[in-house]
C-alpha positions in Angstrom: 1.3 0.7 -10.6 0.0 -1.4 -7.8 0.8 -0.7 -3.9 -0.2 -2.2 -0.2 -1.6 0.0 1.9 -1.9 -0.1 5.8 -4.8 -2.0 7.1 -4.9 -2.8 11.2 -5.9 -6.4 10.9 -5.8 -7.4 7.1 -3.6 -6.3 4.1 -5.3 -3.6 1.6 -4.3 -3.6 -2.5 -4.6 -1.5 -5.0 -4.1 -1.2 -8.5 -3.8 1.6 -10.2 -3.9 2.5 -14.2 -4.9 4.6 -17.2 -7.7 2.2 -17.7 -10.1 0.8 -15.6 -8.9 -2.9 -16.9 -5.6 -1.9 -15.9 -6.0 -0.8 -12.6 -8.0 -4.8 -12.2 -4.8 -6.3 -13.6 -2.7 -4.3 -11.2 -4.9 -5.0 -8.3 -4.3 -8.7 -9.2 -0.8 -7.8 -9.2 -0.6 -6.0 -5.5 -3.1 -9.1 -4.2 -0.4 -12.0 -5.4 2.2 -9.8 -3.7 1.0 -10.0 -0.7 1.5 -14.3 -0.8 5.0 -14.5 -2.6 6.9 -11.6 -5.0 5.5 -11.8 -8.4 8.7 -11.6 -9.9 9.7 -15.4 -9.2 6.1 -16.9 -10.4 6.8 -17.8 -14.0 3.7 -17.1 -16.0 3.9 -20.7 -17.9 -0.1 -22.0 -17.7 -3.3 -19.4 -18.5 -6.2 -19.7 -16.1 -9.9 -17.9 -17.9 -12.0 -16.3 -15.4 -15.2 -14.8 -15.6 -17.6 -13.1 -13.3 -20.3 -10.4 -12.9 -21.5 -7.6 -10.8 -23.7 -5.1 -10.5 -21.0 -2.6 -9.8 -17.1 -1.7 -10.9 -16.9 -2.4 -6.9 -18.5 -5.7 -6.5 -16.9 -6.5 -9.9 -13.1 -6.1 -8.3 -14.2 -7.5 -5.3 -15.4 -10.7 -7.3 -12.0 -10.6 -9.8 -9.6 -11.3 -6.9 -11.8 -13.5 -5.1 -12.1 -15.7 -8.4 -8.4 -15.3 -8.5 -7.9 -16.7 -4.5 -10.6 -19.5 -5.4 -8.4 -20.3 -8.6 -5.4 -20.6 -6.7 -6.5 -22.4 -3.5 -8.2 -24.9 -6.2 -5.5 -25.6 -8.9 -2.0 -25.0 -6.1 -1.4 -22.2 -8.1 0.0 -18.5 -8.0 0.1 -15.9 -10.8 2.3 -13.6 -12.2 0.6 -11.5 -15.5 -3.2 -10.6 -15.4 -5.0 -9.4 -18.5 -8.9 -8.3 -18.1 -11.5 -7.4 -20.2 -14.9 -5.2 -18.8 -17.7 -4.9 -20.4 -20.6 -3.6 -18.4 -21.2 -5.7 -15.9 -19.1 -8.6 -17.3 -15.2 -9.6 -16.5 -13.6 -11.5 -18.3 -9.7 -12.2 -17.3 -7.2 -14.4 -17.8 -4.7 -15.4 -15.6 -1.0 -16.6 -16.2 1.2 -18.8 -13.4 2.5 -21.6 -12.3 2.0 -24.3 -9.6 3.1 -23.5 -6.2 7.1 -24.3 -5.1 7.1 -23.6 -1.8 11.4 -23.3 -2.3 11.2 -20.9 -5.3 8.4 -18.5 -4.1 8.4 -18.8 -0.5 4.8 -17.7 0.4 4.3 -15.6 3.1 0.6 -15.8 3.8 -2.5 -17.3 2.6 -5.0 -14.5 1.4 -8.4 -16.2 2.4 -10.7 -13.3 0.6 -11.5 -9.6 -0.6 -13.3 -7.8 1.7 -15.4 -5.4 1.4 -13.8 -3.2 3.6 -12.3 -0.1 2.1 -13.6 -1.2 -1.3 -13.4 1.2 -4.3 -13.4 1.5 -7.7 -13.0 5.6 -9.1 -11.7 7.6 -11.8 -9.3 10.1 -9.8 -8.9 13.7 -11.1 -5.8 12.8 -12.8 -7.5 10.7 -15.3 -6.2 7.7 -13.5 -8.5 4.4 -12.6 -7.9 2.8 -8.9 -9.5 -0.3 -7.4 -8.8 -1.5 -3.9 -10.1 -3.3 -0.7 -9.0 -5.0 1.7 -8.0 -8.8 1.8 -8.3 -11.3 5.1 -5.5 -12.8 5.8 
């Protein structure tokens, strides 16, 4: 499950999952939404990513940044996330295609994830959620 949620200036995302991987992947999910619907990228070319952090926090924040970087970068946009924690250490890989400006119609550029509203918890009900806020 991934959402938006209501932000005055920028857009917030959050994923949300029985895993803490999960709720990364879906985070993914809810940031590409906010640039084109998901559901017309095609998920034809896998992109690696790594990073590190000191925190699950930092760690999110740092995933979708890599993932803005790696689209800005390559002309790209992305469709199916897989991620892989361990400790400190991400590593993700990200599926897409190049940018058609006709097909996927992008709304907005995200520039970054924020820190702003940034957490990573386990909720009561077992779940994992990660979210922040992105500049748009």
């Amino acid at each position: 499950m991934w959402e938006h949620f209501h932000h005055l200036a920028d857009i917030g995302v959050r994923g949300v999952g029985s895993t803490l991987e999960e709720a990364f992947a879906e985070g993914a999910y809810a940031l590409m939404a906010v640039i084109a619907s998901p559901q017309r990228v095609r998920p034809k070319v896998p992109v690696d990513i790594a990073c590190e952090a000191e925190s699950p926090d930092l760690l999110f924040a740092d995933w979708l940044n890599e993932l803005i970087y790696e689209m800005e970068t390559r002309g790209m946009l992305f469709s199916r996330f897989k991620v892989a924690i361990r400790g400190e250490h991400l590593e993700g890989r990200a599926w897409g295609e190049a940018v058609d400006p006709d097909r996927h119609e992008p709304a907005v550029a995200v520039k970054a994830a924020t820190y702003m509203e940034l957490k990573v918890e386990r909720r009561s009900d077992g779940l994992w959620v990660a979210q922040c806020v992105v500049d748009v």
